[in-house]
C-alpha positions, 0 to 999 in steps of 0.5 A: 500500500503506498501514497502516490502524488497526483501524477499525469501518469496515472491519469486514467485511474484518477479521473475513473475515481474523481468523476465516480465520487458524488458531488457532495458526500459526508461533507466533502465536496467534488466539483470535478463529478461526471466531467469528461477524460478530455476536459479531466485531462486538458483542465482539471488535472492540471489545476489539481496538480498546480495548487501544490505550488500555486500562481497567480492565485487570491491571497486566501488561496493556500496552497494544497497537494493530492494524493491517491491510496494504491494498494496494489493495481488499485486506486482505493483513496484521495487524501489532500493537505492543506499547506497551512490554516487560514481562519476559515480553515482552522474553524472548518475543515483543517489541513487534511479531507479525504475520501475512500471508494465505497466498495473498499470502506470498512476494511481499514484503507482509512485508517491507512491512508489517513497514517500516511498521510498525516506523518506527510503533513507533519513534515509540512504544516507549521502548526503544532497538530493536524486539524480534521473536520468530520460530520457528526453522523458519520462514525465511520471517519470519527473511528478513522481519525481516532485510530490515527491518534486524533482527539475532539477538540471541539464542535458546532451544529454539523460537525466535530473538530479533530487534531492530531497532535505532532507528539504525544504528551502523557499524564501530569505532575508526577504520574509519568514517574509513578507508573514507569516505577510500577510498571519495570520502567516503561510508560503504557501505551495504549492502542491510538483510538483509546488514547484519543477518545481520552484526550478528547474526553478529558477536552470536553470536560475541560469546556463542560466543568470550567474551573470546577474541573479539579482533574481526570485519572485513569486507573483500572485495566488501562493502567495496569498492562492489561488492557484488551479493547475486546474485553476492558472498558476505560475507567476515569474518575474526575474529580470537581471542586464543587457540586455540579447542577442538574443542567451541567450534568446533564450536559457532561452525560450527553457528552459522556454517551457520544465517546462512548458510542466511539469506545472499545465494547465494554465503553466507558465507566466514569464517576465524578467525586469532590476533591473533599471526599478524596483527601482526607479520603471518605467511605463509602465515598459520595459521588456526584454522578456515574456512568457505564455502559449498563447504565446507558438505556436508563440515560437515554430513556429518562434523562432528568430521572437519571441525573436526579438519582445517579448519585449517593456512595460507593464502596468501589470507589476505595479500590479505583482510587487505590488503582490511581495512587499505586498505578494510575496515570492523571489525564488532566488536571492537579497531579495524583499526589495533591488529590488522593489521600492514601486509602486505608487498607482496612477500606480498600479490603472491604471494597473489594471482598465487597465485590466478590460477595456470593461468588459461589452462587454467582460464578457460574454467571461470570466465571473469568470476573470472579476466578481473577478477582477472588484471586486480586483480593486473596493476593492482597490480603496475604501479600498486600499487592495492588494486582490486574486481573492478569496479574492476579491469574498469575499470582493464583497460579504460583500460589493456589492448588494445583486443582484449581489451575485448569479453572485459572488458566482458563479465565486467564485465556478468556481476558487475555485472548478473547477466547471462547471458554467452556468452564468446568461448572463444578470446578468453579464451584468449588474454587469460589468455595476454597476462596471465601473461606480463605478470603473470610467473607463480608458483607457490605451495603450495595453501591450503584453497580 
């Protein structure tokens, strides 16, 4: 696959896809549609070619060049680049529009063309991010972008603002430091789209919060070296200064459910707490509002009933910020250390046993969940480790009869690999029942799920 400049010796192929594309499709214009081989020939391709380096031109004119997709002995794609941003540019359709014919989308020619052609215009725009236009409707090229790195930076009635920044830029204060020491030294990367869909996240709590916006903190699977789009969601807390009003949680949730319409399977699942309940550190801690995918149908069906309900105590909330003070990254915002008092220990065991209550009755229900967690909370209680799933399969397997590592190994196999498990019932029945005796069971009061 390679990007070729618009040339004269492919004008045959060029002109078959420049006159076949519609006139205005997703927002990109043609007005080369149905024009003749001759007039594409003798007018249009030589204008095209000549707008790299421009003569004779209005001063608003900015020079741009076109490129074509190949794979192949076929024509897949057009990707141009704006040289530069006038106004009108930078408030509308950037430095890149592109198009893919319709019998090649949805097989990643996109997210290839757009690559190559954006590592192209860094080499040639001055500005510090590459700025994309797209429709608000059309998801197809919002996922495109994403996996190429972009975040949302803005909207209006049609449209979303995109950027692709020149260089990636990670967490705040000393959150590099921390999860570099946690992790053998290196930073996680997460795939592209993920790191966008959190940049442009985090941008549109900034809008939305203001200086109510204390921070956002990732913890969870994305974090901690075992994060798989197919099964993890992306776990944020934000943290505010002050409570927020209905009207503004109503527009932070309408936010909230456009991202995760554009995340990995399981979406997103995010709470907003008070600074004041984070340090000195309350529990149960009060929220301000929540959100997950299981959530999402109540949304969208009685918004005002849910912003009105949504809030309360969490036991969770001891093991996310637990998560962010050992391993979590800060998005945006105050550095971990001056948010997150340390969780006592007595807490965050109960937050957890919390989550793993009536494991035997409900194992068979979710058998990787529970067989990883039991085996996170019995590491912690013996050992004091703050431990991933995939971690605490690992731990479980150097630490736990040898009768209960098929039933492991096989819930290690199910997150990791995606894979499809026929679990040993009886087995896990069993493990479940090994475990809360080991574990020494308690109750606790339900939090929002």
């Amino acid at each position: 696959m390679e990007l070729r400049k618009i040339n004269t010796e492919d004008a045959k192929a060029q002109w078959e896809y420049t006159t076949a594309l519609p006139a205005d499709e997703n927002g990109l214009t043609n007005p080369y549609h149905g024009v003749s081989y001759d007039e594409y020939v003798e007018k249009v391709l030589p204008a095209l070619i000549s707008y790299e380096h421009p003569v004779g031109m209005p001063d608003w004119f900015v020079p741009e060049t076109y490129y074509y997709l190949w794979d192949g002995g076929s024509l897949i794609g057009e990707f141009r680049i704006r040289h530069y941003l006038t106004e009108a540019l930078r408030n509308g359709a950037g430095h890149i529009g592109y198009s893919i014919r319709k019998d090649y989308r949805g097989k990643g020619y996109g997210t290839a063309g757009l690559k190559l052609t954006a590592e192209i215009a860094k080499t040639i725009v001055p500005e510090d991010e590459i700025y994309l236009r797209v429709n608000k409707d059309n998801i197809a090229s919002q996922k495109v972008m994403l996996n190429n790195g972009a975040y949302r930076a803005g909207e209006d009635e049609s449209h979303f603002f995109m950027r692709i920044p020149k260089t990636r830029a990670y967490g705040c204060g000393n959150d590099t430091d921390r999860r570099a020491k946690s992790q053998g030294g290196y930073p996680i990367l997460l795939p592209p789209q993920t790191e966008s869909l959190i940049k442009g996240f985090a941008e549109e709590s900034k809008r939305i919060l203001q200086d109510n916006l204390v921070g956002i903190y990732l913890h969870g699977s994305a974090v901690m070296g075992c994060f798989n789009p197919r099964k993890s969601d992306i776990d944020l807390i934000i943290v505010a200064d002050r409570p927020l009003s209905d009207p503004v949680k109503r527009a932070y949730m309408d936010m909230v459910v456009g991202y995760n319409a554009l995340a990995p399977a399981k979406g997103i699942e995010m709470s907003i707490v008070l600074r004041a309940v984070c340090k000195p550190f309350v529990y149960p801690t009060p929220f301000e509002l929540h959100f997950s995918n299981g959530h999402l149908e109540w949304y969208k069906r009685e918004p005002d009933d849910y912003i009105r309900k949504m809030n309360g105590d969490d036991k969770d909330l001891a093991a996310h910020f637990t998560i962010i003070n050992n391993r979590g990254r800060c998005v945006y915002g105050a550095p971990v250390e001056d948010v997150f008092a340390e969780v006592p220990g007595s807490d965050y065991m109960d937050s957890i046993r919390y989550d793993i209550e009536e494991a035997p009755e409900n194992i068979t229900v979710y058998p990787m969940y529970l067989t990883l967690n039991l085996a996170r909370v019995l590491a912690y209680q013996e050992e004091g480790l703050v431990l991933s799933k995939k971690e605490g399969g690992e731990w479980a397997l150097r630490n736990l009869p040898a009768e209960y590592h098929p039933l492991i190994r096989d819930a290690m196999r199910e997150y990791t690999e995606s894979a499809e498990v026929d679990y040993d019932q009886a087995l896990a029945v069993r493990y479940a029942e090994y475990m809360t005796e080991r574990t020494g069971n308690a109750s606790g009061n339900q939090g929002h799920g």
